[in-house]
C-alpha positions as CSV (number, residue, x, y, z in Angstrom):
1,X,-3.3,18.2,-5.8
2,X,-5.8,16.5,-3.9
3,X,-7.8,18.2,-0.7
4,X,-7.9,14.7,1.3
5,X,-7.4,11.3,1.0
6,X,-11.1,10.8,1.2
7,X,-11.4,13.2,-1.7
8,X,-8.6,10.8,-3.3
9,X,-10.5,7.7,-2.7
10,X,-13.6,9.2,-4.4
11,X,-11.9,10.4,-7.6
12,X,-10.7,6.9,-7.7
13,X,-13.7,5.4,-7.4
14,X,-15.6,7.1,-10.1
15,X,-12.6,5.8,-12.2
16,X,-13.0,2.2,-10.9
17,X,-16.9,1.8,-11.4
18,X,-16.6,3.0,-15.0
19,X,-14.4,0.2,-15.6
20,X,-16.7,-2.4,-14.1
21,X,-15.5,-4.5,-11.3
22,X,-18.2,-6.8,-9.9
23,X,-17.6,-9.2,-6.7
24,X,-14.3,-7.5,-5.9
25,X,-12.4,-7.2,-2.2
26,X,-11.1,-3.7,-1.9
27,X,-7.7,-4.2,0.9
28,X,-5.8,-1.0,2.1
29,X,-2.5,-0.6,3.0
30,X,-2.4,0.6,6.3
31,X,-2.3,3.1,8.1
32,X,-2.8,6.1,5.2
33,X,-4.6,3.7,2.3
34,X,-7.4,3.0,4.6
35,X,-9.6,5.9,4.4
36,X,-9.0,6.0,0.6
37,X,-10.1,2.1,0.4
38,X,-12.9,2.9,3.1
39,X,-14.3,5.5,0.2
40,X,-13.7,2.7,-2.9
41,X,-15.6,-0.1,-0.8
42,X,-18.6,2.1,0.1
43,X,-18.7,3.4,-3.5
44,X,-18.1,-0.1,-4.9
45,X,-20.5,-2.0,-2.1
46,X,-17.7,-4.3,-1.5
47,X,-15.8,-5.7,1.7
48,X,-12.8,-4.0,3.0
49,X,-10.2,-5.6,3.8
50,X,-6.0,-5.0,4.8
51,X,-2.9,-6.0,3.8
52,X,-0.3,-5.3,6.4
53,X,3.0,-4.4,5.4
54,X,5.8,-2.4,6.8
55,X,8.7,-0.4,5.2
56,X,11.9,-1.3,6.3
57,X,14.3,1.9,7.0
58,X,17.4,2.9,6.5
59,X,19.7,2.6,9.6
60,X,19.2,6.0,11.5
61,X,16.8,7.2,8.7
62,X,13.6,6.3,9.5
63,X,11.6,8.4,6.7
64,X,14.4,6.2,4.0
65,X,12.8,3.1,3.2
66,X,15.0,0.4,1.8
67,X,12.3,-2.2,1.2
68,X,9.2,-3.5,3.1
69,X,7.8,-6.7,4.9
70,X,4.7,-8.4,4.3
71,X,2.3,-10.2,6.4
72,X,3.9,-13.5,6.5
73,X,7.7,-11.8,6.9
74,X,8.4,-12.1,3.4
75,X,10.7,-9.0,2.4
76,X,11.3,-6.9,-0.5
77,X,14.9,-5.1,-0.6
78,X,16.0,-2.3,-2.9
79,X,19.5,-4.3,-3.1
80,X,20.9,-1.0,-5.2
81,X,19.8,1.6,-3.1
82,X,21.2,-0.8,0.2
83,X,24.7,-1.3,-1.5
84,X,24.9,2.6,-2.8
85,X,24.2,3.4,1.3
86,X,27.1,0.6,3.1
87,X,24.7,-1.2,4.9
88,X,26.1,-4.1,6.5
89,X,24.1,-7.9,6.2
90,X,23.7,-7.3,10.4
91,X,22.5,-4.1,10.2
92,X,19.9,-4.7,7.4
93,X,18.7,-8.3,9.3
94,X,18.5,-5.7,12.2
95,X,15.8,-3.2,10.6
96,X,13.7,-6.0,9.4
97,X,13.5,-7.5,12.5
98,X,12.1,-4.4,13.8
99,X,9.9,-4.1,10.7
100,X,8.8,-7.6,11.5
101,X,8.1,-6.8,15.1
102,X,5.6,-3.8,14.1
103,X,3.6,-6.7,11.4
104,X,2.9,-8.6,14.6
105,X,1.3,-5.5,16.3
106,X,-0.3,-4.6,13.6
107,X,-1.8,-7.7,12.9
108,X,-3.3,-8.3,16.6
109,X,-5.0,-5.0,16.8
110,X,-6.3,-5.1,13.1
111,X,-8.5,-8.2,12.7
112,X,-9.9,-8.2,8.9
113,X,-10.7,-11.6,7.9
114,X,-11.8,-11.2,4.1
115,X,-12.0,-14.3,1.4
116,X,-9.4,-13.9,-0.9
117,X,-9.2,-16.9,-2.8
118,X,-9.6,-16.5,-6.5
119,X,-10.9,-13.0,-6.0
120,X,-10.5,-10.0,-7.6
121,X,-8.7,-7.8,-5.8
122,X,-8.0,-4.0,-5.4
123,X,-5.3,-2.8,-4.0
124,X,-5.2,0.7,-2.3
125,X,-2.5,3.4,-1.0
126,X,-2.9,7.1,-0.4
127,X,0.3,7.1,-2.8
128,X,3.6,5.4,-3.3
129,X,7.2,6.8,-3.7
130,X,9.7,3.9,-3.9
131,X,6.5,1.4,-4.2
132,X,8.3,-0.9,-1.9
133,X,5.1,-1.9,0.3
134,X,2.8,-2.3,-2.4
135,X,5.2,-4.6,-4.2
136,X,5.5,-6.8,-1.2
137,X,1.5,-6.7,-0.5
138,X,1.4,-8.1,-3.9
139,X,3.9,-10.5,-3.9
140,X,1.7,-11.7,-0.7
141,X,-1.5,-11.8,-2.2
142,X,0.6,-14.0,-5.4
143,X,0.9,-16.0,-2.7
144,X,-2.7,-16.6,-1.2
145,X,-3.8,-17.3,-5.6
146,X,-6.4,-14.4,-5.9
147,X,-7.6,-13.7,-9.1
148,X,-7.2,-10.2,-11.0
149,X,-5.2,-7.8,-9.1
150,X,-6.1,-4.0,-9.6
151,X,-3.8,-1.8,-8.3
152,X,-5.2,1.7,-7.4
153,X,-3.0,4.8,-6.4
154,X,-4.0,8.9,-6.3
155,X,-0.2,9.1,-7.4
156,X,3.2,7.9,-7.6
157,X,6.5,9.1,-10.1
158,X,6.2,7.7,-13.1
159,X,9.0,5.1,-13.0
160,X,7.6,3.6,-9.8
161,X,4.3,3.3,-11.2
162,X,6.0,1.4,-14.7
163,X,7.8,-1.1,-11.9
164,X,4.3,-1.8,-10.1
165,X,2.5,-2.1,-13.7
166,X,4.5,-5.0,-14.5
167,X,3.3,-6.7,-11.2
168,X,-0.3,-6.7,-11.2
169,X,-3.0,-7.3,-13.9
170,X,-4.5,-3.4,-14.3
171,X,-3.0,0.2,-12.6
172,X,-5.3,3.0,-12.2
173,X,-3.3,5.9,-11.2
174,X,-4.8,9.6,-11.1
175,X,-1.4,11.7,-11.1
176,X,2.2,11.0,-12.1
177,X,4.0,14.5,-11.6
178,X,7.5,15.1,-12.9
179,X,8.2,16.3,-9.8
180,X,7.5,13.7,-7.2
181,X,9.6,14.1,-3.6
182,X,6.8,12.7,-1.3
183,X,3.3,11.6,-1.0
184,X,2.2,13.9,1.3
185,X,3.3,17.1,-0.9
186,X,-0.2,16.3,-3.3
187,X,-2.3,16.5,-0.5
188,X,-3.7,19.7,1.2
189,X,-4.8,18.3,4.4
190,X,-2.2,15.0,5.0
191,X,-2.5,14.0,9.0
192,X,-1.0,10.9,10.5
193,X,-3.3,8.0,10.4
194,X,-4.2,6.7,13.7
195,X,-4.2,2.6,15.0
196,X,-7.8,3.7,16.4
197,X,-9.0,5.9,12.9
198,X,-8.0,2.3,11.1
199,X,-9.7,0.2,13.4
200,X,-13.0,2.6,13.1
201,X,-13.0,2.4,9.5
202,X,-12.8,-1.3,9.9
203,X,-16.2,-1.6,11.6
């Protein structure tokens, strides 16, 4: 159980600087892995940085992700979970469209230009369930040829965490309960991340 995600971010960080990572890039997901990669940057005197991405939801579930949507629009689907629930091919292109629509917002109110290229990169959530919008911020920095990815995470069940293992080039994960229902149930004090709290931690 952590007490915040800043207190997350700090555990984390001791971690990372006893492995050693020189001339990295720390990027957040937004809106809840900022403040944890706000704490990892200071600690590891490196730029901060995002990597937009959006889940997509279930149609009348909004909590239900069924994938996610990068920066560029590319999209990662949980094909089983999308079959096992009847969605339709129009209703799916319908909630990444609106997934889409919310990666153009958030890209116009958070401007964090940060050199990627052949960079070692750390990747930070406040924690992952399905682990659908970290794999597509991966996928999307695959695509912009960084160097070592490091994928960093206060927690996330155990299967989820194998999957995103098999993705990047290093995990460090603090806690893999048994019994995982959400993110938010490892944290004492787990508010709603603000637009205006991500663009602060920005400056």
């Amino acid at each position: 159980m952590f007490e915040t995600r800043e207190q997350a971010g700090e555990l984390l960080a001791e971690k990372l600087l006893a492995c050693g990572h020189p001339g990295v890039v720390v990027l957040g997901i937004p809106r809840g892995g900022v403040p944890v990669a706000k704490i990892i940057a200071n600690r590891l005197e490196a730029p901060l940085g995002l990597v937009v991405t959006k889940k997509i939801s279930a149609p009348g579930h909004e909590e239900l992700a069924i994938g996610a949507v990068g920066p560029k629009g590319e999209a990662v689907l949980d094909d089983e979970l999308i079959e096992r629930l009847g969605i339709t091919g129009k209703e799916l292109q319908k909630q990444i469209q609106k997934s889409k629509v919310k990666i153009r917002k958030y890209k116009s109110k958070f401007k964090s230009e940060v050199d990627l290229k052949k960079k070692a990169v750390i990747l930070v959530d406040d924690g992952v369930a399905t682990g659908a919008t970290v794999e597509v911020a991966i996928k999307h920095l695959r695509g912009k040829k960084v160097g070592q990815i490091v994928l960093a995470l206060p927690v996330g069940p155990k299967d989820t965490i194998k999957r995103l293992n098999r993705l990047v080039d290093k995990i460090v994960v603090l806690e893999t309960p048994p019994d995982f229902l959400a993110v938010g149930q490892f944290y004492r004090d787990f508010p709603q991340i603000t637009d205006e709290e991500v663009i602060e931690l920005l400056q």
